[in-house]
N, C-alpha and C positions, 0 to 999 in steps of 0.2 A: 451172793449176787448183791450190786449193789442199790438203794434204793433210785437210784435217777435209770439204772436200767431196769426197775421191775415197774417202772410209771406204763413202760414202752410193753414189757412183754406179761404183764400181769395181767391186765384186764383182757387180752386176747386170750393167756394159756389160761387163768384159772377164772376169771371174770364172774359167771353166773355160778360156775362150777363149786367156788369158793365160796359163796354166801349161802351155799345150800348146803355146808358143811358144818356141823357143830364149831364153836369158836374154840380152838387152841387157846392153853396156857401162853399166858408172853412170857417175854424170857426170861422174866424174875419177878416173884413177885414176895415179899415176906410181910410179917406185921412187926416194921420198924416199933423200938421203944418212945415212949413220950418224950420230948427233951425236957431236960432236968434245967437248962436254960431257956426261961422263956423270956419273948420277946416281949419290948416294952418302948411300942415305936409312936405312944400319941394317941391324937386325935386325925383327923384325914387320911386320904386314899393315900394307897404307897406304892410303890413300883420295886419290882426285884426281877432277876433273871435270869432263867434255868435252859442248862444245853443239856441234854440228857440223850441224846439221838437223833435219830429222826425228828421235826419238829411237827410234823401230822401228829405223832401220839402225845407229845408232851401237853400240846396246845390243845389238846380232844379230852386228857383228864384235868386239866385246868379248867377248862369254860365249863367243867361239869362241880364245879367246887364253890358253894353258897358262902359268898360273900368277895367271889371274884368277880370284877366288873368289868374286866379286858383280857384275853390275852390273844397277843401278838406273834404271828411267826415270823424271825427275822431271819440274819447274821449278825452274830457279834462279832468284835473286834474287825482287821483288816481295814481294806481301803473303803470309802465308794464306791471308787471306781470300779472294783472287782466284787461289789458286795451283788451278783446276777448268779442266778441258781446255775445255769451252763459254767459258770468258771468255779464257783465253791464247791458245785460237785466232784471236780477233777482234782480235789484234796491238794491243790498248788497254793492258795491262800494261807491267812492265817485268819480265815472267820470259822466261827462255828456256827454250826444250824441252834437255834438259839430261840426261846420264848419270853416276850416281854408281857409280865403278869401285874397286870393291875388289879390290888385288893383294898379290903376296906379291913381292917387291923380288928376291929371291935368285934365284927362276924368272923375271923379267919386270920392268923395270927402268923407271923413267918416261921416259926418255930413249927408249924402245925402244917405250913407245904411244904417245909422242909422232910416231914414224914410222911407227909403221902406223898413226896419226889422218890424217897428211897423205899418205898415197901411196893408201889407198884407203876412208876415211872421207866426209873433204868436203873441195871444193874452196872452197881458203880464197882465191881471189879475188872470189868473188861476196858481194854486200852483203845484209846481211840475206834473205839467200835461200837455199836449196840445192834443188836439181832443179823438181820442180814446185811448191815451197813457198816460199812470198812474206812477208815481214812482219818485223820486227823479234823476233819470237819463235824467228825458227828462225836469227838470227845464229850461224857459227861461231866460239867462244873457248874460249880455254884457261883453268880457272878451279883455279889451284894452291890446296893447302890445306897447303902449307909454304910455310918461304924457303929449302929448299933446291929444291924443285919452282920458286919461282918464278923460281929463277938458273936454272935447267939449261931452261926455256921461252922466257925471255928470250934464252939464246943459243941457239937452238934457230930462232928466229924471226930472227933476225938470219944466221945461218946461211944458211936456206933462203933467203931476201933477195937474200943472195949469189949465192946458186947460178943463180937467174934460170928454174926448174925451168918456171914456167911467164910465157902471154906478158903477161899482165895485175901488176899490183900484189898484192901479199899484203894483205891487207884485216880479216885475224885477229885480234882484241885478246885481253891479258890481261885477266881481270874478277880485281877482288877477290871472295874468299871471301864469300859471303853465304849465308843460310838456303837450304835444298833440301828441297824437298819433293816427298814421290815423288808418282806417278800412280798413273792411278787404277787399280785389276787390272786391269782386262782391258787397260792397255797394256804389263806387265809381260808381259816374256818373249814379245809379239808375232810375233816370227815365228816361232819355235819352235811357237806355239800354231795360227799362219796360214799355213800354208806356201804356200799356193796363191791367197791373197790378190794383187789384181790388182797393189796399190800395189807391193807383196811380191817379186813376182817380176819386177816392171820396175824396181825402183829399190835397194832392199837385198839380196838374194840374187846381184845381179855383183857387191857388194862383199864378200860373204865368199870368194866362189869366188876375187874377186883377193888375198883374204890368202892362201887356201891356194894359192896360185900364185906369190906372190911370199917370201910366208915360210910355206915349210911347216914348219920346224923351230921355229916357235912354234904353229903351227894346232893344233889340237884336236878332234874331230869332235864331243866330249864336251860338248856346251851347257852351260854353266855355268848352274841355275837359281837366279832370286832367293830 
């Protein structure tokens, strides 16, 4: 099912039902390696931008990440014009559901959301898809907005490659930088706003409980608001 139909029939079918339910595993979660490439982006806030899925879950273990000071639900790439959650849902674009993550480099280093994107974000074997969401808008990529982000991604990717973490192919592309435009409010800050949201508590709430599990010394309880 897809995530714009379970907005309509989750909160009716599983609604209260679901938050009284222990939290399900999300659909992937490993403890990615360190990058052997680290990043070396300066002094000042940085911006970088991750489609992993859904963009409730990506932007729900982002704002939970010390030393990130924004992140954004949007659309990358595509028009404007078509950049409206009713027309990107119906997979006819070519935007993806997309997170714009503003960090501060000295607390949180790109090299370091590049590992907590793949150990408990999305699972970057599946094709334009992540959990119950289907289409070429919810493809996961990496969408650097330097060329120092987009060396330290590149071997980042080739890295994991290596390592063989999981049993399928890695399937993750870089996209070049293109226009982003955010969503619409009420998907900003989503789960923070929905905590008991059915989608909510089956699909993105195991994946912050697995950041603070596997990296508590970046975890934050302090929701980062946009």
């Amino acid at each position: 099912m897809r995530r714009s139909a379970f907005i309509f029939a989750a909160t009716l079918a599983l609604g209260a039902a679901a938050c009284q339910q222990p939290a399900l595993a999300a659909e992937s979660v490993v403890t990615a390696p360190q990058a052997k490439r680290i990043a070396k982006e300066g002094e000042g806030l940085k911006t970088a931008i991750f489609a992993g899925g859904c963009f409730w879950g990506v932007e729900g273990v982002f704002s939970h990440v010390k030393g990130v000071t924004s992140a954004v639900s949007g659309y990358h790439g595509g028009t404007e014009r078509s950049a409206r959650y009713d027309i990107v849902s119906s997979g006819i674009t070519d935007h993806a559901e997309a997170v714009k993550v503003t960090y501060d480099p000295s607390v949180i280093r790109y090299d370091q959301l590049l590992r907590i994107f793949f150990s408990v974000v999305t699972d970057p074997t599946q094709l334009n898809r992540q959990g119950p969401d289907t289409g070429p808008q919810y493809r996961n990529a990496l969408i650097p907005t330097s060329a120092e982000q987009l060396a330290v991604a590149k071997a980042y990717l080739a890295q994991l490659t290596a390592a063989k973490l999981w049993d399928r192919p890695i399937v993750t592309k870089i996209e070049r930088a293109q226009a982003f435009y955010p969503a619409e409010g009420y998907h900003q800050d989503f789960m923070l706003n929905n905590p008991r949201h059915g989608y909510i508590v089956r699909w993105d709430a195991p994946k912050v409980a697995a950041l603070k599990q596997l990296y508590p010394g970046v975890y934050t309880a302090s929701f980062q608001r946009n």
